[in-house]
C-alpha positions as CSV (number, residue, x, y, z in Angstrom):
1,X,166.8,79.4,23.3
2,X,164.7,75.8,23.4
3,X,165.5,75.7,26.7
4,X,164.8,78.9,27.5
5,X,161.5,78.8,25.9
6,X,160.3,75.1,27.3
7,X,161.7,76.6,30.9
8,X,159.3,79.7,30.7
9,X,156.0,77.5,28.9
10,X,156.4,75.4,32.4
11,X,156.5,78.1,34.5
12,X,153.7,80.0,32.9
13,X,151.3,76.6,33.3
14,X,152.3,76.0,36.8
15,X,149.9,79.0,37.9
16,X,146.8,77.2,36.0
17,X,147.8,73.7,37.0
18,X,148.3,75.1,40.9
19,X,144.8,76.9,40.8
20,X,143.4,73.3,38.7
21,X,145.0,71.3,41.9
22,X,143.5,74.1,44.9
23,X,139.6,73.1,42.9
24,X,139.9,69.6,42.8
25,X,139.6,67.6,45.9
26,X,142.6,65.2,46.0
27,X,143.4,62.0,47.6
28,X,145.9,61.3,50.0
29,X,147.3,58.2,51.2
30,X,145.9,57.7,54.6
31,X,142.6,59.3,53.6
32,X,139.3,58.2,54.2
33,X,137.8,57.3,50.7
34,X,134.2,56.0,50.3
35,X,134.3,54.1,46.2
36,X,132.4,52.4,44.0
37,X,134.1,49.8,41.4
38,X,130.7,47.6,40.2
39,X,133.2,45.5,38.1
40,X,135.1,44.8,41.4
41,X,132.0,44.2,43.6
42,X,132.9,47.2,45.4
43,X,129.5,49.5,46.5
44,X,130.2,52.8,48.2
45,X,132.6,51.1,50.1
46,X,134.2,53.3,53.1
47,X,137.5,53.0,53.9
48,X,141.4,53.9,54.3
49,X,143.3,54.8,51.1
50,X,146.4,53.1,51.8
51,X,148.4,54.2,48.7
52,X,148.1,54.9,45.0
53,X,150.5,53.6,42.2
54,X,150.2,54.2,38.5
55,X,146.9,52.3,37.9
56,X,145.7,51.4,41.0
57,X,144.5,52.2,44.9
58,X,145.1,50.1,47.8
59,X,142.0,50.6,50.1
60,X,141.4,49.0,53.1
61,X,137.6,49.0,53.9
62,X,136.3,50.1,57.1
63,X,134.6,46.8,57.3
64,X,137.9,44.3,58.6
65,X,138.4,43.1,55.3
66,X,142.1,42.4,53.7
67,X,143.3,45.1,51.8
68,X,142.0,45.3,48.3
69,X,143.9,46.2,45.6
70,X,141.2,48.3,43.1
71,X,142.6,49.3,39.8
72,X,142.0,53.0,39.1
73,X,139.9,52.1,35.8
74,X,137.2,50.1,37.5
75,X,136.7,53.0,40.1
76,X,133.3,54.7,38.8
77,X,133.1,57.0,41.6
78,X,135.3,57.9,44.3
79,X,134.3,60.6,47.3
80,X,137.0,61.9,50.1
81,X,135.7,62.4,53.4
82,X,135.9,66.2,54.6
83,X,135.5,65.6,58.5
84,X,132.3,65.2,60.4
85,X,129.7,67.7,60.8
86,X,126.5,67.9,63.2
87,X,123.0,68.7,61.8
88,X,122.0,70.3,65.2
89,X,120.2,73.5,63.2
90,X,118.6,71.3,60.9
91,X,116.9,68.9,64.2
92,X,116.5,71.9,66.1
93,X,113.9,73.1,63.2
94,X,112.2,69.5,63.2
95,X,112.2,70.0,67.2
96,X,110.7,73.5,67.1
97,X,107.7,72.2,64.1
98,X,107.0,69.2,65.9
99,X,106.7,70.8,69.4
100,X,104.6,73.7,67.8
101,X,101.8,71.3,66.2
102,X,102.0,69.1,68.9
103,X,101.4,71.9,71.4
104,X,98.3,73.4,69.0
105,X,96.9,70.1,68.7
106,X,96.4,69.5,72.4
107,X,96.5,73.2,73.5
108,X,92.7,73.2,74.1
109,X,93.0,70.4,76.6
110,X,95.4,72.8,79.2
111,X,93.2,73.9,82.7
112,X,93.6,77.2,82.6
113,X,91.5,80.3,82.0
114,X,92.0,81.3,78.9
115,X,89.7,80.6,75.3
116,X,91.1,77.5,73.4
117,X,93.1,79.9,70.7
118,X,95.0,81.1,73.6
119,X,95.7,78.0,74.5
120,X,97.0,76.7,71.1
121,X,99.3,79.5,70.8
122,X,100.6,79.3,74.6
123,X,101.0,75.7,74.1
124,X,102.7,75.7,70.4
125,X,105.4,78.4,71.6
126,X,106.1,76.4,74.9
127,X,106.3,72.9,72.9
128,X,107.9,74.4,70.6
129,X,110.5,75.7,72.4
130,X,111.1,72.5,74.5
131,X,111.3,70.6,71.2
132,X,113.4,73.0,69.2
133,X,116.0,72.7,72.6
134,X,115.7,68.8,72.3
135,X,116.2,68.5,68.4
136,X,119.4,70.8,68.8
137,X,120.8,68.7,71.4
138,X,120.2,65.4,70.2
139,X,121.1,66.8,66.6
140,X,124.8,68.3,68.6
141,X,125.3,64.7,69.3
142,X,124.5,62.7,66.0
143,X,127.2,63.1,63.6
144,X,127.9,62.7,59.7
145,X,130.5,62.8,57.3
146,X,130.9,65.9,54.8
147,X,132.3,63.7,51.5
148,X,133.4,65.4,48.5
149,X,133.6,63.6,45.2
150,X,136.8,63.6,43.4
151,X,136.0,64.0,39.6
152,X,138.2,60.8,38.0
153,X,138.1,62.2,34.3
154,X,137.7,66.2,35.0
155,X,141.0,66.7,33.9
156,X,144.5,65.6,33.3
157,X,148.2,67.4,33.3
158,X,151.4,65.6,31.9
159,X,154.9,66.2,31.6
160,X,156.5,64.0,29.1
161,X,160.0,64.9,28.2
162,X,160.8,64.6,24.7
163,X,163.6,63.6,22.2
164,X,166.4,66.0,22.1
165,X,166.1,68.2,25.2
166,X,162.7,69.1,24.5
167,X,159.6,69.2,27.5
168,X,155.9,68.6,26.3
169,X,153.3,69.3,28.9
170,X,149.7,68.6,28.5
171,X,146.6,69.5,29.5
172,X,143.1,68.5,28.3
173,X,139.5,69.3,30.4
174,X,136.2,67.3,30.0
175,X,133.1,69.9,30.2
């Protein structure tokens, strides 16, 4: 009956642990890490996670230094890269601002037959335009990383076995 009751305590936790793991960024060996371990001389550091043992992360740093050996202890905060992303939307609006002001502010010095307001406004919109289309293209071709931090002491699952047959599984969370 033990048995049958440690057997069905697991399964009803693996749900909650499973939906715990899909939240939490994890990392992988082979991962691109970026850490911090102050005690270690280690300052958002960006690199390869090589592996992970019990108490430690080998990380090779992006840098061309030797592999490091960080214990897991003096890691203070550790982020995992989620790809690269462009910020083309994001220059595109500097491009379009830029151009517009740039375009009022010397609208009034255009030859054409028109008062100086008209001129501001054809001016802004054509500048604006021009510099909204550079923004987004030189924006498409600059490049970041997305990181997302791994929490170290969000939370923790074990599976101890016990004396005589018996499973313990536990599970504490830090709010």
């Amino acid at each position: 009956m033990r048995a049958v009751a440690s057997a069905l305590s697991l399964l009803l936790s693996t749900p909650f642990v499973a939906l715990l793991a899909q939240v939490q960024p994890t990392v992988e060996p082979g991962s691109r890490v970026r850490l911090t371990a102050p005690d270690r001389g280690v300052e958002k550091s960006v690199g390869a996670c090589v592996s992970l043992s019990d108490g430690s992360m080998r990380f090779v740093p992006e840098s061309g230094a030797g592999p490091w050996i960080i214990p897991l202890a003096s890691v203070t905060a550790l982020e995992v890269s989620r790809g690269r992303k462009s910020r083309w939307l994001i220059a595109a609006g500097i491009g379009v601002f830029g151009g517009a002001v740039f375009g009022a502010a010397t609208g009034t010095s255009m030859e054409a037959d028109f008062s100086d307001r008209d001129k501001r406004i054809i001016a802004a919109t054509g500048l604006g335009l021009a510099g909204g289309l550079v923004g987004g293209l030189v924006g498409s071709a600059i490049k970041t990383d997305r990181w997302e931090e791994v929490p170290l002491d969000q939370f923790r699952v074990s599976i101890a076995p016990q004396h005589k047959r018996r499973l313990r599984v536990g599970l504490s969370l830090v709010f």
